[in-house]
N, CA, C and O atoms as a DFTB+ gen file, in Angstrom:
388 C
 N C O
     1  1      -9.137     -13.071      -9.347
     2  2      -7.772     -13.269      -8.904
     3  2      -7.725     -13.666      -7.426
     4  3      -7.201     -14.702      -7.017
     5  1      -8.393     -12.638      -6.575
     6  2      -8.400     -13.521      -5.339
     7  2      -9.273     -14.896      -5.054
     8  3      -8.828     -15.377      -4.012
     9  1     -10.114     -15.538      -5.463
    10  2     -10.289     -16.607      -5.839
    11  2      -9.582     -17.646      -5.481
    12  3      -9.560     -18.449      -4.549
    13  1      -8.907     -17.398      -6.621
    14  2      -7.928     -18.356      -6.932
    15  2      -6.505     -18.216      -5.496
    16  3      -6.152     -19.166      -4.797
    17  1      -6.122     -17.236      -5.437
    18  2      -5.198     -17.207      -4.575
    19  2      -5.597     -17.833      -3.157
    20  3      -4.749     -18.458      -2.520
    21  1      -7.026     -17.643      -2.619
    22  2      -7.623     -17.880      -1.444
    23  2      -7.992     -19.453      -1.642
    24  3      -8.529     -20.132      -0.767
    25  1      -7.701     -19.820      -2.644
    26  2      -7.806     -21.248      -3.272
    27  2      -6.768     -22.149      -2.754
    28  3      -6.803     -23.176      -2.076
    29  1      -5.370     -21.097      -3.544
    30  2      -4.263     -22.110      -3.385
    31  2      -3.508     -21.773      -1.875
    32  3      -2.376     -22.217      -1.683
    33  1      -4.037     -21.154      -1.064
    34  2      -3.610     -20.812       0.126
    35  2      -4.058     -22.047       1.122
    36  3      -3.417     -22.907       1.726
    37  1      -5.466     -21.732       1.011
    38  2      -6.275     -23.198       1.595
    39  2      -5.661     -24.145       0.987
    40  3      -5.880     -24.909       1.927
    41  1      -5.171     -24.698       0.371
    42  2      -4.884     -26.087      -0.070
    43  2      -3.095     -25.908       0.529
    44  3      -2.638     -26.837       1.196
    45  1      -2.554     -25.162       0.344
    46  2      -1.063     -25.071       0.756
    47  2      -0.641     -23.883       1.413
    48  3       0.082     -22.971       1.012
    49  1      -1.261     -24.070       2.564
    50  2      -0.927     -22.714       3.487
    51  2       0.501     -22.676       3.903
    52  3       0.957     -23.029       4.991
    53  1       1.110     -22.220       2.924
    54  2       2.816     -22.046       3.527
    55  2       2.776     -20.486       4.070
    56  3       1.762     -19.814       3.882
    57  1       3.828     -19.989       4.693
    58  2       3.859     -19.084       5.228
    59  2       4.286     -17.706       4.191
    60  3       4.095     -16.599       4.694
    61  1       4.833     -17.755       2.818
    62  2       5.166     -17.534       1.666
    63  2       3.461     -17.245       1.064
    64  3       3.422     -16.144       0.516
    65  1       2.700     -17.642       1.053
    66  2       1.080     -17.565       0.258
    67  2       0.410     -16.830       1.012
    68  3      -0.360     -16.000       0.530
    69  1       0.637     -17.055       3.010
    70  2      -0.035     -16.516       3.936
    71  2       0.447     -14.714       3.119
    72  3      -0.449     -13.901       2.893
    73  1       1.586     -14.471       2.872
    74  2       2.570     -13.113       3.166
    75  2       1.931     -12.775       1.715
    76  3       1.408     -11.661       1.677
    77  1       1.879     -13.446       0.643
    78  2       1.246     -12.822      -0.375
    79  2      -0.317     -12.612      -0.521
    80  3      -0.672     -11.516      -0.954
    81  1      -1.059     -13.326      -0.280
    82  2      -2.626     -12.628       0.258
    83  2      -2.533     -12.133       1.152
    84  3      -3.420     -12.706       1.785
    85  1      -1.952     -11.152       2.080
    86  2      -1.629     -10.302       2.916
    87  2      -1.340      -8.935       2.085
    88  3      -1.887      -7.845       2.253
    89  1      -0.176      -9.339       0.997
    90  2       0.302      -7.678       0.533
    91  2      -0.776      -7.804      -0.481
    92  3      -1.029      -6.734      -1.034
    93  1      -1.350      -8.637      -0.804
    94  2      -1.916      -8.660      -2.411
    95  2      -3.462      -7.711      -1.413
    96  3      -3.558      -6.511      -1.669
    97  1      -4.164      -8.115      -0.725
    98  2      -5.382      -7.498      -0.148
    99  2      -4.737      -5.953       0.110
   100  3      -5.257      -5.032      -0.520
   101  1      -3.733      -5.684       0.927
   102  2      -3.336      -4.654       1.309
   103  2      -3.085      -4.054      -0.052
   104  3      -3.096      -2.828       0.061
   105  1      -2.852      -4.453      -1.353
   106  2      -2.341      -3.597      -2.637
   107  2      -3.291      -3.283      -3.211
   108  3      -3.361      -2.268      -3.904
   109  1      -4.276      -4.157      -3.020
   110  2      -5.733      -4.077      -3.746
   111  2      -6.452      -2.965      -2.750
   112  3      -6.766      -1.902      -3.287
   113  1      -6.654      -3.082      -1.754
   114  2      -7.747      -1.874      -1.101
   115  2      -6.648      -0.511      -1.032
   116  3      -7.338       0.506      -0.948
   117  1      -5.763      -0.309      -1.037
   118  2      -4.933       1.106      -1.119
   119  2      -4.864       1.197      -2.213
   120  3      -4.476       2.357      -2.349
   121  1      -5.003       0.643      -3.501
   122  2      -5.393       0.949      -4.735
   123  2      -6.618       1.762      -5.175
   124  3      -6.775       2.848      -5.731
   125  1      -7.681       0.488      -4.550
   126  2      -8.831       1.302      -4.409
   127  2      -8.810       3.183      -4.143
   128  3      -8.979       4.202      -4.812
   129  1      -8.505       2.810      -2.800
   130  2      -8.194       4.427      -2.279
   131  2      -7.681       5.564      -3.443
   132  3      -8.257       6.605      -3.762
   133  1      -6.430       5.021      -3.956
   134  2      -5.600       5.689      -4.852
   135  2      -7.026       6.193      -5.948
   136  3      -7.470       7.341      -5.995
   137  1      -7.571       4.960      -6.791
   138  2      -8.513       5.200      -7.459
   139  2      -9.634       6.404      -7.153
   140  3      -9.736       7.307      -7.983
   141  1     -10.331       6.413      -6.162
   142  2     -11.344       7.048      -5.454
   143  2     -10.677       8.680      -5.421
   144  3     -11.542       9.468      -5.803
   145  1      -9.778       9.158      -5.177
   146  2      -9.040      10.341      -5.432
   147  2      -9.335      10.619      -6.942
   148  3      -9.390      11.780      -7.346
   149  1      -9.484       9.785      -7.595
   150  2      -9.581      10.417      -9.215
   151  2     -10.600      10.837      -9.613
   152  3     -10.667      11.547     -10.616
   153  1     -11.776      10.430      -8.794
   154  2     -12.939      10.991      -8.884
   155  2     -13.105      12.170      -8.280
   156  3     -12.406      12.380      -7.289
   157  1     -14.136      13.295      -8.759
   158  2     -14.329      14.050      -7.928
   159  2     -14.670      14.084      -6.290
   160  3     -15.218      13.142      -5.717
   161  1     -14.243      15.364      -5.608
   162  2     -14.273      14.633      -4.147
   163  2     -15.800      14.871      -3.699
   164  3     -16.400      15.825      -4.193
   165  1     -16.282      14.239      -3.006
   166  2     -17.504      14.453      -2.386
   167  2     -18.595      13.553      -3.355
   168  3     -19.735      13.301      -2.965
   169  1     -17.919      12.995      -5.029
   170  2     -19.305      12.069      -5.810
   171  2     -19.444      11.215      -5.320
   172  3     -18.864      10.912      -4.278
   173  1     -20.256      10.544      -5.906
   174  2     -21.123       9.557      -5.409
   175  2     -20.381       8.121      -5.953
   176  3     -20.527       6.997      -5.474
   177  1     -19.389       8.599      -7.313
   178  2     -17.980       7.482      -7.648
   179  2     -16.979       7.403      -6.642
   180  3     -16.449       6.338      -6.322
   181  1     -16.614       8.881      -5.964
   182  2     -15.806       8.487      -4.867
   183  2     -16.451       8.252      -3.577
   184  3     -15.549       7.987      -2.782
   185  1     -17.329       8.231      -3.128
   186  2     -17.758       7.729      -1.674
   187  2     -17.742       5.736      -2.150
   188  3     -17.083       4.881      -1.559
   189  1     -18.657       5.511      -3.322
   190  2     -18.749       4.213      -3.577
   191  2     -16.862       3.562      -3.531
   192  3     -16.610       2.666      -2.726
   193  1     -15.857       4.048      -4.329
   194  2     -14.719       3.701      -4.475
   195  2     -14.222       3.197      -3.132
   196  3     -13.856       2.054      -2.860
   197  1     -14.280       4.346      -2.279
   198  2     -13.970       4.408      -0.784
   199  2     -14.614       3.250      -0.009
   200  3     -14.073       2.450       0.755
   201  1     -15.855       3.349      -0.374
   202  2     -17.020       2.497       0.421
   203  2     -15.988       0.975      -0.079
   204  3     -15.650       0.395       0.953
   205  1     -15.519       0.342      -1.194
   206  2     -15.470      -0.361      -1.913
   207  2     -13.909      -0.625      -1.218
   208  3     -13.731      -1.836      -1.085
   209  1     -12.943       0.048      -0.826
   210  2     -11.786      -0.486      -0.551
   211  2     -12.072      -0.590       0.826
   212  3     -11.720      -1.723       1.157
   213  1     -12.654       0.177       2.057
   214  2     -12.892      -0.219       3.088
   215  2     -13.530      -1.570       3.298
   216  3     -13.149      -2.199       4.285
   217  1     -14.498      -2.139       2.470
   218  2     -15.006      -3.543       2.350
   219  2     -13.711      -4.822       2.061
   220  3     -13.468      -5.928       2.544
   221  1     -13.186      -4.074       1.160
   222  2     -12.654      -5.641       0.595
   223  2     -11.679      -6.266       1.398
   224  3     -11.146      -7.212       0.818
   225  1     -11.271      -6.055       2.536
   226  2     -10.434      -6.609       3.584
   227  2     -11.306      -7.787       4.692
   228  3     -11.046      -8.828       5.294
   229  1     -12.646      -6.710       4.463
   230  2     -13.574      -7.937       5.342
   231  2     -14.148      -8.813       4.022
   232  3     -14.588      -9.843       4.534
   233  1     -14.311      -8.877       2.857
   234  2     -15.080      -9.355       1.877
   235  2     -13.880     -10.587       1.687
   236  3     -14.252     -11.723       1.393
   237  1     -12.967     -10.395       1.805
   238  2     -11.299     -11.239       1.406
   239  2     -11.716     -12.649       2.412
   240  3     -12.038     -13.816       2.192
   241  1     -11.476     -11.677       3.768
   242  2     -11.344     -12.758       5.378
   243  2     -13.000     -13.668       5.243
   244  3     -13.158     -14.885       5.345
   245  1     -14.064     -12.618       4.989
   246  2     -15.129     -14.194       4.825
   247  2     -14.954     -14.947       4.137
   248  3     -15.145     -16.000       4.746
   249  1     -14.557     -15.245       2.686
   250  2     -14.412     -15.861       2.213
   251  2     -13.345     -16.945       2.265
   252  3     -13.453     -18.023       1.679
   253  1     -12.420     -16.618       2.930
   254  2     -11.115     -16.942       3.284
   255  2     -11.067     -18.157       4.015
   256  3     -10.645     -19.265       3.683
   257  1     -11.883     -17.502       5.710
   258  2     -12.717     -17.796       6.566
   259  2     -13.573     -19.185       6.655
   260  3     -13.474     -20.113       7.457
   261  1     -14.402     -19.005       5.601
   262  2     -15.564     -20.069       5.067
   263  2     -14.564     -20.961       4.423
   264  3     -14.309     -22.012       5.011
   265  1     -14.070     -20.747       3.504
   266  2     -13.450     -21.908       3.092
   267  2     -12.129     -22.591       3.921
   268  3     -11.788     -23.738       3.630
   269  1     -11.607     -22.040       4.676
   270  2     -10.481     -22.533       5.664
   271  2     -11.347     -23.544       6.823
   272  3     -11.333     -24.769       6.711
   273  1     -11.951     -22.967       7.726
   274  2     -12.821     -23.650       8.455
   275  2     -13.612     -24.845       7.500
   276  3     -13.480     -26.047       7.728
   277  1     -14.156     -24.490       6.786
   278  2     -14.627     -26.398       5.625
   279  2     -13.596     -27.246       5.499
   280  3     -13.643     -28.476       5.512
   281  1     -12.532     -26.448       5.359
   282  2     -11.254     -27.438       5.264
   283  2     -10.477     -28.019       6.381
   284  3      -9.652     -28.931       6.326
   285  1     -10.822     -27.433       7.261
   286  2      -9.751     -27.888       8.477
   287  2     -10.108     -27.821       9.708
   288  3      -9.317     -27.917      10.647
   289  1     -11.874     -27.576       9.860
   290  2     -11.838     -27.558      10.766
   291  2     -11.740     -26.401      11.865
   292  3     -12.678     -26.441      12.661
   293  1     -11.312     -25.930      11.965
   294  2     -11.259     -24.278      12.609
   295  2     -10.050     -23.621      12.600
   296  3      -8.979     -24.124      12.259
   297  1     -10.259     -22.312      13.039
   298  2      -9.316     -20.826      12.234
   299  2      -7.913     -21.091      12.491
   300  3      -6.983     -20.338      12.205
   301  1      -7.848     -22.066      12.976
   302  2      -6.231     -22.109      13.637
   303  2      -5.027     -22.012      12.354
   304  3      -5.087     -22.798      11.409
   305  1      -4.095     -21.105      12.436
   306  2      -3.088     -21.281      11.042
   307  2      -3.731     -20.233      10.213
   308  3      -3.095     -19.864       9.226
   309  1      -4.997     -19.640      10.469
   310  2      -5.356     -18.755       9.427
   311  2      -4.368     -17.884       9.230
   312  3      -3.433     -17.802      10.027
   313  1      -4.473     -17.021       7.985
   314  2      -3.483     -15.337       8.090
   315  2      -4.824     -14.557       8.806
   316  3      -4.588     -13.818       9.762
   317  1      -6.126     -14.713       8.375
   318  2      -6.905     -14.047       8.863
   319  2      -8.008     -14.412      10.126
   320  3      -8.471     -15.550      10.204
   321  1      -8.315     -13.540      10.927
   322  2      -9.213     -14.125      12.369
   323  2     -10.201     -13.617      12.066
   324  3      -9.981     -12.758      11.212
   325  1     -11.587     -13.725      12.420
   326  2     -12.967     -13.547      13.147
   327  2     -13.138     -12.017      13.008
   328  3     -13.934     -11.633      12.151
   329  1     -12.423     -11.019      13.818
   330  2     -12.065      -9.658      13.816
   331  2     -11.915      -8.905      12.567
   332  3     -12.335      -7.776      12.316
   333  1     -11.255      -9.703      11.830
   334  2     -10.998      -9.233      10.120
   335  2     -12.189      -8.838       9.862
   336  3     -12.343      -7.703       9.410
   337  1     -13.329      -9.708      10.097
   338  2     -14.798      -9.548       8.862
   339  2     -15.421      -8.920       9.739
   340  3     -16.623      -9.165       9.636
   341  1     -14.967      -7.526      11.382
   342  2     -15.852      -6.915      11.280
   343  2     -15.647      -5.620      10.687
   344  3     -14.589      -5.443      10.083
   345  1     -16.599      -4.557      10.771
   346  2     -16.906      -3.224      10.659
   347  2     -15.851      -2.807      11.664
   348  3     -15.869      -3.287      12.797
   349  1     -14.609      -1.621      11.156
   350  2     -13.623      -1.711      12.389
   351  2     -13.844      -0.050      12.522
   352  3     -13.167       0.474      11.637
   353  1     -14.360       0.686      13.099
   354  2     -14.413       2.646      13.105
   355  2     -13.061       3.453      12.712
   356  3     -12.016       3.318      13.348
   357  1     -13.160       4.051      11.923
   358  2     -11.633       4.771      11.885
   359  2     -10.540       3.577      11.241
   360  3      -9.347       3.555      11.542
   361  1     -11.236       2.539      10.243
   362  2     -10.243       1.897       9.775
   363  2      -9.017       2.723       9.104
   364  3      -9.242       3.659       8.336
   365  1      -7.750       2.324       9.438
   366  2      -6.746       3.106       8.514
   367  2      -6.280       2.003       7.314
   368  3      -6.603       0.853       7.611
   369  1      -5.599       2.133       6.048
   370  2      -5.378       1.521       4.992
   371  2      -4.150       1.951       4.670
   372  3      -3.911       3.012       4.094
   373  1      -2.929       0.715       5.221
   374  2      -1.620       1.299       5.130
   375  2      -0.932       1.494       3.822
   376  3      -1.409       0.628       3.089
   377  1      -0.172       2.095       3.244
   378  2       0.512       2.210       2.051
   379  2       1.427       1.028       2.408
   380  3       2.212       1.017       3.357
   381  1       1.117      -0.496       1.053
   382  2       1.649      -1.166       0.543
   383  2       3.101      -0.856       0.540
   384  3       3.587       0.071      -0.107
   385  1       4.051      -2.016       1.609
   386  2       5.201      -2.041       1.449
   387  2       6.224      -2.990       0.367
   388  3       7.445      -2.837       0.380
């Protein structure tokens, strides 16, 4: 699914596609989270779950990233910057508005 969305963004970056791969990443990794609670606390399903929604915000922006820059040239107009794809300490994961 993101794929495709990071697809049709690059090809028609309206500001409407920017705002939906924005809530759609943000719905997907606080999902995650949500998920990871269902597991017991401290397994090795919930550290991976956790491990797994903290990633996919930087896993989104490389890809995003790579294919925006092939297309145009550089980050300018992105929704996402450089900063996105690092390791951020104390990331927080806002509840989807």
């Amino acid at each position: 699914m993101i794929e495709k969305l990071i697809e049709s963004l690059v090809k028609n970056p309206t500001e409407e596609l920017k705002e939906n791969y924005l809530k759609f990443v943000n719905s997907t990794e606080y999902s995650l989270l949500e998920k990871a609670e269902t597991f017991p606390f401290k397994s090795q399903e919930y550290f991976d779950t956790r491990k797994q929604a903290f990633a996919y915000r930087r896993e989104c922006a490389m890809i995003l990233l790579k294919n925006w820059v092939a297309t145009y040239g550089s980050t300018s107009g992105c929704p996402m910057t450089y900063t996105d794809t690092l390791n951020v300490p104390f990331q927080q994961i806002k509840i989807p508005k």
